[in-house]
PATORLO-329387 format. One record per residue (C-alpha): residue in three letters; y, x, z. Coordinates in steps of 0.02 Angstrom, whole numbers, padded with zeros to 5 digits, always signed. Example, Ala and Ser with C-alpha at 12.3 -4.5 7.8 and 13.67 -1.06 7.14 Angstrom:
% residues 2
ALA-00225+00615+00390;SER-00053+00684+00357;
% end
This chain:
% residues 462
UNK+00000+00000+00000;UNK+00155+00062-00044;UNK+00284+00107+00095;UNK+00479+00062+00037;UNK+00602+00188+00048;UNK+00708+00158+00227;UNK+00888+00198+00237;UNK+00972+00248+00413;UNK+01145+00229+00436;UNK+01193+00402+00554;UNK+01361+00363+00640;UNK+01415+00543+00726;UNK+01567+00644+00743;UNK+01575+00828+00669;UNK+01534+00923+00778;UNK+01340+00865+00773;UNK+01356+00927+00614;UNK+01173+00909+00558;UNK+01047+00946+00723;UNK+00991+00799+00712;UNK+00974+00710+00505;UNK+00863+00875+00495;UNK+00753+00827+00625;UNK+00742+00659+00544;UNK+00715+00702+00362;UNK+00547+00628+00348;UNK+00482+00495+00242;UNK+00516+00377+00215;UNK+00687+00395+00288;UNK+00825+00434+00174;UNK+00989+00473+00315;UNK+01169+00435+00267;UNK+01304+00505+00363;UNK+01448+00424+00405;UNK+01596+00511+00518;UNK+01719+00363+00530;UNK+01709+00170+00488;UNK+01787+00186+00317;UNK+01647+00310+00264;UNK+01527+00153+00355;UNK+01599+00021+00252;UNK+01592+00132+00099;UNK+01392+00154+00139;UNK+01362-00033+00163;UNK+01406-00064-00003;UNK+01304+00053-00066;UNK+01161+00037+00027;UNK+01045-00106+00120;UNK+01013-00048+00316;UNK+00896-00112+00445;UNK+00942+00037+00557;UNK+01086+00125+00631;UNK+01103+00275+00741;UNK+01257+00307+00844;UNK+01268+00462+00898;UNK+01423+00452+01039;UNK+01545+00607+01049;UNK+01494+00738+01216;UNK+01683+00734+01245;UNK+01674+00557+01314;UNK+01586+00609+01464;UNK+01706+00741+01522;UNK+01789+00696+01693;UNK+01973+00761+01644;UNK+02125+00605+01637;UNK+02184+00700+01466;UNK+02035+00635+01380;UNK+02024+00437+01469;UNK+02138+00352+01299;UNK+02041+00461+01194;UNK+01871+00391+01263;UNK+01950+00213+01259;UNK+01987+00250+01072;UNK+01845+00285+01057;UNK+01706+00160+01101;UNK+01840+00024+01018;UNK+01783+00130+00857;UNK+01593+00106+00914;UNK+01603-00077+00946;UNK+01687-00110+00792;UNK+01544+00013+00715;UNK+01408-00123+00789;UNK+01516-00277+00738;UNK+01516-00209+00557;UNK+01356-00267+00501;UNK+01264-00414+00608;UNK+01079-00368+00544;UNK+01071-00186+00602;UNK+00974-00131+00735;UNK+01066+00004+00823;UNK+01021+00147+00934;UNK+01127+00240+01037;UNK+01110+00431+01038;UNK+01172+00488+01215;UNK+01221+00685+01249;UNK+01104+00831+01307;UNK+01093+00810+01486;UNK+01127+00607+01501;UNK+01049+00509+01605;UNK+01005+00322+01632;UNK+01113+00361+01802;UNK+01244+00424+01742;UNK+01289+00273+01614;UNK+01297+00142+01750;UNK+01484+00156+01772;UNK+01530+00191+01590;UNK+01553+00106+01444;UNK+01404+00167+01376;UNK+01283+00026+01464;UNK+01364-00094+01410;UNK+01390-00059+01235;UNK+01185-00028+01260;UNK+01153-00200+01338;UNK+01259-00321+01238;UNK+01232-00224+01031;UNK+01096-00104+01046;UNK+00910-00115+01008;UNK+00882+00072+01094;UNK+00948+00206+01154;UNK+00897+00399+01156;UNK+00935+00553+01218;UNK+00968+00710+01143;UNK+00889+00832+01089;UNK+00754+00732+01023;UNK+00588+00722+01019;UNK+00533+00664+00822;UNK+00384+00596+00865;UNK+00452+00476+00987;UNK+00614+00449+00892;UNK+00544+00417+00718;UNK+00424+00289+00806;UNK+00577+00201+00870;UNK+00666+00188+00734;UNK+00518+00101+00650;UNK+00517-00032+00785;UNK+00682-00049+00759;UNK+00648-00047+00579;UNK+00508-00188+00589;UNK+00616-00297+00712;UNK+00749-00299+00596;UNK+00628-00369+00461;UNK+00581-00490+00556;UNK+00736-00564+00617;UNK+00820-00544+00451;UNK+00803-00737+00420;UNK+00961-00750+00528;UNK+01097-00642+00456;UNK+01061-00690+00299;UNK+01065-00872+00321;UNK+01237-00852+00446;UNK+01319-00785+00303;UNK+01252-00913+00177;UNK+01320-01064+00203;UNK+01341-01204+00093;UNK+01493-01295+00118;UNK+01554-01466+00052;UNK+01693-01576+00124;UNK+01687-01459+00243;UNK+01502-01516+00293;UNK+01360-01385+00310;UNK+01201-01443+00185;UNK+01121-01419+00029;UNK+00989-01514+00029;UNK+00955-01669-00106;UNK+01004-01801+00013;UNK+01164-01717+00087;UNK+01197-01686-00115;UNK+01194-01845-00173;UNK+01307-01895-00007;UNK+01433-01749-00055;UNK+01445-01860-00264;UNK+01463-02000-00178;UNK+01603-01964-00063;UNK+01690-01868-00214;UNK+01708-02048-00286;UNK+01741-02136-00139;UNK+01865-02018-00079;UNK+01974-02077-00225;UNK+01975-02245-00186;UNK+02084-02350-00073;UNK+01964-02485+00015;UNK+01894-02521+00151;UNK+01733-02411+00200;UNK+01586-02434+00334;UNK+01496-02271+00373;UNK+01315-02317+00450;UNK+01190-02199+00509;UNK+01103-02155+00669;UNK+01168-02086+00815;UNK+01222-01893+00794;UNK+01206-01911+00586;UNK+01405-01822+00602;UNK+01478-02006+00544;UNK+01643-01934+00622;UNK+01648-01800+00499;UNK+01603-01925+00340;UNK+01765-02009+00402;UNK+01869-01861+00423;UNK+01816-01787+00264;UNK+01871-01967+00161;UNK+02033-01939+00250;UNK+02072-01779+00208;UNK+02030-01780+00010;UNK+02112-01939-00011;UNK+02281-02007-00056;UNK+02324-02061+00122;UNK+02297-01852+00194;UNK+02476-01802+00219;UNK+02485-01955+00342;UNK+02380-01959+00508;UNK+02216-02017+00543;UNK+02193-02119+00698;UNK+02016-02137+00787;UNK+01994-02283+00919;UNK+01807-02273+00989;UNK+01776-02488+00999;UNK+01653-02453+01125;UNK+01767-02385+01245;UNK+01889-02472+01320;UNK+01857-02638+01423;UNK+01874-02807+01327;UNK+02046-02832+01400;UNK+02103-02663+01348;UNK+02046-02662+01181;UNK+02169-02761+01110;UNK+02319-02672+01168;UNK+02240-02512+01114;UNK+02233-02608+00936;UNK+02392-02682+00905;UNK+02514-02611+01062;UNK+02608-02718+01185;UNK+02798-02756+01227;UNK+02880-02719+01387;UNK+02836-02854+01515;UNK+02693-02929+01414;UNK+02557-02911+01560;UNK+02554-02819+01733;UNK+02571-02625+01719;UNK+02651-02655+01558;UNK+02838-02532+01594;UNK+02855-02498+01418;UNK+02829-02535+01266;UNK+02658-02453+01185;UNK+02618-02425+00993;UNK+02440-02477+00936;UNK+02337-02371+00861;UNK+02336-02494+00700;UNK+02520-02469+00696;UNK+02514-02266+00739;UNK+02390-02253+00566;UNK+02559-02297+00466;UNK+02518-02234+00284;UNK+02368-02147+00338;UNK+02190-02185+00390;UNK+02143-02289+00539;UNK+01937-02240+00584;UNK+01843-02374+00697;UNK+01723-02297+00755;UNK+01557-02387+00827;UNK+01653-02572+00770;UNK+01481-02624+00823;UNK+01527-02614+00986;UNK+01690-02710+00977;UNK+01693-02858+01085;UNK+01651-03006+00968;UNK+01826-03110+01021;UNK+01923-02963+00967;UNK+01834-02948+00786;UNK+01941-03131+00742;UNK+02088-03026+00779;UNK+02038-02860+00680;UNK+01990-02982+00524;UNK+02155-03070+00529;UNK+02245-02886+00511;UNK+02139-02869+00359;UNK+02175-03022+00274;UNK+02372-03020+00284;UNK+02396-02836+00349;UNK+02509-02857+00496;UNK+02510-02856+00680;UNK+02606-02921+00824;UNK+02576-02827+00986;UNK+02556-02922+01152;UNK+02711-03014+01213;UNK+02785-02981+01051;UNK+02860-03128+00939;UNK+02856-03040+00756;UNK+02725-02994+00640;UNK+02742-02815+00596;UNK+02672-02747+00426;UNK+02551-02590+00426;UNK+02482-02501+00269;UNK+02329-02403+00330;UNK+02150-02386+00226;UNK+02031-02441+00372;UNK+01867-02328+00375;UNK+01730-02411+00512;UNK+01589-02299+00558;UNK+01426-02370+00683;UNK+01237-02340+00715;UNK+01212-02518+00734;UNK+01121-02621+00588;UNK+01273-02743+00564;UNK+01160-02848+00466;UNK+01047-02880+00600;UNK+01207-02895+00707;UNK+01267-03041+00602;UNK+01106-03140+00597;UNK+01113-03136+00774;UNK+01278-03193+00792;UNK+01335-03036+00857;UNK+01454-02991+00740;UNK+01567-03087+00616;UNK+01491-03088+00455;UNK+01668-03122+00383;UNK+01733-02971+00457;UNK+01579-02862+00402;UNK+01622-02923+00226;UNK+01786-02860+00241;UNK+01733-02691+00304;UNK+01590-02642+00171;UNK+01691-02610+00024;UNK+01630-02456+00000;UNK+01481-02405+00094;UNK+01404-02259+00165;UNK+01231-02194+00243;UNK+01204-02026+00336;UNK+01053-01975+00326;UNK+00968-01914+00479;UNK+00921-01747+00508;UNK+00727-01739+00487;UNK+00778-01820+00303;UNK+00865-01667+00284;UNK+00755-01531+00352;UNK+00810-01413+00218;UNK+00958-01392+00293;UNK+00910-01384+00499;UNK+00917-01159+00474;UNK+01096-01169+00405;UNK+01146-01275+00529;UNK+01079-01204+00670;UNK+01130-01009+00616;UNK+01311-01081+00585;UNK+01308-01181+00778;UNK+01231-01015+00818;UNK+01402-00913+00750;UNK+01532-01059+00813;UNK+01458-01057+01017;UNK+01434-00872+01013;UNK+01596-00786+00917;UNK+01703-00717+01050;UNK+01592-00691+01176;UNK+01441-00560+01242;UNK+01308-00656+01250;UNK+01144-00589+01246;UNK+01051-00661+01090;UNK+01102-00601+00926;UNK+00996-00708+00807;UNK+00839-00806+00805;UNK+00659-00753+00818;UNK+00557-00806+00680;UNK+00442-00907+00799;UNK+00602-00996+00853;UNK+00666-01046+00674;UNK+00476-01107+00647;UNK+00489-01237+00778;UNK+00673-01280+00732;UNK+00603-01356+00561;UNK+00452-01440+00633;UNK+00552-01540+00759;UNK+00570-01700+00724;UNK+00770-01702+00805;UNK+00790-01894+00844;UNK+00957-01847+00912;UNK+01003-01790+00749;UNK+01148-01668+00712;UNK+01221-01670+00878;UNK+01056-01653+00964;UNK+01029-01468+00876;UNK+01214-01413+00909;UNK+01198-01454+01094;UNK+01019-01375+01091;UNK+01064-01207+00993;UNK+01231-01192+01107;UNK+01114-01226+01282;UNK+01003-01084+01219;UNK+01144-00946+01184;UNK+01205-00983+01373;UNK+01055-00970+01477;UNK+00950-00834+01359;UNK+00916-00675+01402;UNK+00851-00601+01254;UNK+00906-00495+01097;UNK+00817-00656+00996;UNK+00805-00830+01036;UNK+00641-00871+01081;UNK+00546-01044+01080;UNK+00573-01040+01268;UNK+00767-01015+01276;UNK+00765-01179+01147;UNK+00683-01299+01254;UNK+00586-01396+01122;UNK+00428-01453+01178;UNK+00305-01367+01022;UNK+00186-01519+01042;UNK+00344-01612+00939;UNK+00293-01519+00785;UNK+00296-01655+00649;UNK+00106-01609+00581;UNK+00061-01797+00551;UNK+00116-01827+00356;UNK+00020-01623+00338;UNK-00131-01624+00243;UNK-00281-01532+00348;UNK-00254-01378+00206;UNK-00078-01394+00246;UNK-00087-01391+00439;UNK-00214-01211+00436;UNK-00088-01122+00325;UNK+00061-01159+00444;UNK-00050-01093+00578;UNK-00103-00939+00467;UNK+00069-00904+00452;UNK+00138-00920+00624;UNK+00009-00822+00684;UNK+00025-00671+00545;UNK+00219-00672+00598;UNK+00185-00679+00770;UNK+00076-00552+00770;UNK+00177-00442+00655;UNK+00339-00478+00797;UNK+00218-00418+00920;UNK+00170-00254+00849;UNK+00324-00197+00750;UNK+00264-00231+00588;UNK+00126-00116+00627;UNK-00012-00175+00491;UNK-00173-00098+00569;UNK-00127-00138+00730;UNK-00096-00337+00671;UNK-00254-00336+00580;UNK-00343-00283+00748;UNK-00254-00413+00843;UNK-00283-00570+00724;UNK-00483-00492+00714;UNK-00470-00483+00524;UNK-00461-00298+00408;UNK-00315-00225+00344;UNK-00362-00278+00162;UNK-00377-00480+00203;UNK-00231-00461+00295;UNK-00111-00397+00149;UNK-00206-00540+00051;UNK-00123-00672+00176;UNK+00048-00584+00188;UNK+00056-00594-00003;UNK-00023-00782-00002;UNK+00107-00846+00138;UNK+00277-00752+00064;UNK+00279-00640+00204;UNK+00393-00508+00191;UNK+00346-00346+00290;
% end
């Protein structure tokens, strides 16, 4: 089997000069030095890396106050070094003489803890070192799903999703976007209805104006209404001041009713009169105020079987569904569950030091076979839970929480169910030993030569 050619990125200053890319000139390591981060960037455009070896100045550990901004400098330039390139597994290269002692009040630890994969001491020992940089090397591989997919988005409306159904929702918003009717957004709970509304706002005629959201589930039935229309000074108790609707607020723009199913059935006679003569009078008031807003209505209730049981105005749900819209849940678009969670993954965890940096395979494996009946929302709040409380490099199965007996193996053919478990286990066991081939063929009890078989059957890439 042919081994592919490895490149190492070697970050050092000058005066290493080269003690240590001769040690390392070995297949099948090819070493490319780089002395500041313009040299780096050069060298990533160049070149593909897994690996990355930082080797940090000797002058940084010197005890004399001259040399403090220089050090400060300094390990700024190594952190923006490790923030260059997400998929790169780096190891630190510590001076002659360091020890794991003498890093626990530097910066040094934590530059270890929070980017690198390793760290060594120098000089080193070749054996050793060229066996961890093929760990590193093999953990890379097999966590490469996640840079690549973070960076890989696919974008519409502003809406992460490729997949057929989210395409064909992407057309159809292009055309009702134009439009200026009413339109009724339905979907489960957590199908991002929200951002359906936003995005028919924004890409319409109506988005230099505002967009006004009233939640019709939330307010009390004697509350609703003055949330709706407003109320004059003196019209009820409490009432100091006069208060603007949020009908009237939506001047121009876009009013969004979101969950209408919700809204208290008296107050759905007062929301269809608005839409037959657009105007409003606010509580206590004596004059009938005209309003030119598109109404967009949004809820996870079948309004259908709302007005056949008399709890909703079928009148009013008429008037609503214009235009209409369905959201398709999440396990209709499974295609798109790694994009989504790698780009939840990069919104909860920019900014911070948290201690995962990616997914493990394993974990992006149970992410698709969940069936998510909270939708959307139910993966955000999942993948953001898991970058909190994890305290591993990867996110494992564990730090997500899913139960694995969820795994959605019921519409799988027999045929169908073994290779899913052929491949988890050929992945698992290739995690487990660093991409170490004899050693995985020992582990899984099969030889070497039915093993590369399977990694070539399954897509694996090693």
């Amino acid at each position: 089997m042919t081994i592919e050619k490895r490149n190492l990125l070697l970050f050092q200053s000058t005066e290493y000069g080269t003690e240590v890319s001769d040690e390392l000139l070995s297949y099948p390591w090819e070493i490319h030095i780089a002395n500041t981060l313009e040299q780096v960037s050069q060298l990533l455009d160049q070149h593909i890396f897994h690996v990355g070896l930082c080797l940090v100045d000797k002058c940084t550990f010197t005890a004399c106050a001259s040399f403090q901004c220089c050090r400060k400098e300094y390990f700024s330039t190594v952190k923006d070094l490790f923030n260059s390139n997400s998929s790169i597994k780096w190891i630190m290269g510590l001076p002659k003489g360091t020890t794991p002692d003498a890093l626990q009040t530097s910066e040094e630890i934590k530059l270890i803890a929070e980017y690198c994969f390793d760290y060594i001491t120098l000089p080193i020992d070749k054996e050793s070192m060229l066996f961890t940089l093929g760990h590193a090397y093999g953990m890379s591989k097999v966590s490469q799903n996640f840079p690549k997919k973070i960076n890989s988005f696919t974008s519409n409306f502003g809406i992460i999703g490729d997949s057929p159904a989210m395409m064909d929702l992407f057309k159809l918003l292009k055309k009702i976007s134009k439009e200026d009717c009413s339109v009724l957004i339905q979907g489960e709970t957590g199908t991002g209805k929200e951002l359906i509304a936003n995005a028919v706002h924004n890409h319409s005629s109506r988005s230099e104006h505002p967009l006004i959201t009233i939640n019709c589930g939330a307010f009390p039935k004697d509350l609703i209404q003055s949330e709706l229309f407003g109320h004059e000074k003196g019209a009820f108790t409490g009432a100091v001041q006069r208060k603007i609707g949020r009908i009237e607020a939506a001047e121009g723009g876009t009013l969004f009713l979101d969950e209408i199913g919700d809204l208290p059935y008296e107050q759905q006679v007062n929301l269809l009169r608005f839409l037959e003569d657009r105007t409003i009078r606010r509580i206590g008031g004596s004059e009938n105020i005209p309003v030119n807003v598109r109404i967009i209505a949004a809820t996870h209730v079948d309004l259908k079987a709302a007005v056949q049981r008399k709890d909703f105005r079928e009148d009013l749900f008429y008037r609503l569904q214009v235009l209409q819209i369905e959201t398709p849940p999440l396990r209709e678009r499974a295609k798109d569950i790694e994009s989504l969670a790698c780009y939840f993954f990069k919104k909860f965890s920019a900014g911070h030091s948290y201690q995962a940096k990616g997914f493990q395979i394993e974990s992006l494996n149970l992410l698709n076979s969940y069936s998510w009946p909270g939708n959307v929302r139910e993966l955000m709040n999942c993948i953001r839970s898991a970058i909190v409380t994890s305290e591993n490099g990867l996110l494992t199965p564990e730090d997500l929480g899913l139960d694995r007996r969820e795994k959605s193996r019921a519409l799988q053919t027999l045929d169908e169910g073994r290779a899913d478990a052929d491949r988890d286990l050929i992945l698992a066991s290739l995690h487990h030993t660093g991409n170490n081939l004899s050693r995985s063929a020992e582990l899984l009890g099969i030889s070497r030569v039915s093993l590369y078989r399977l990694i070539d059957k399954h897509g694996i890439i090693v």
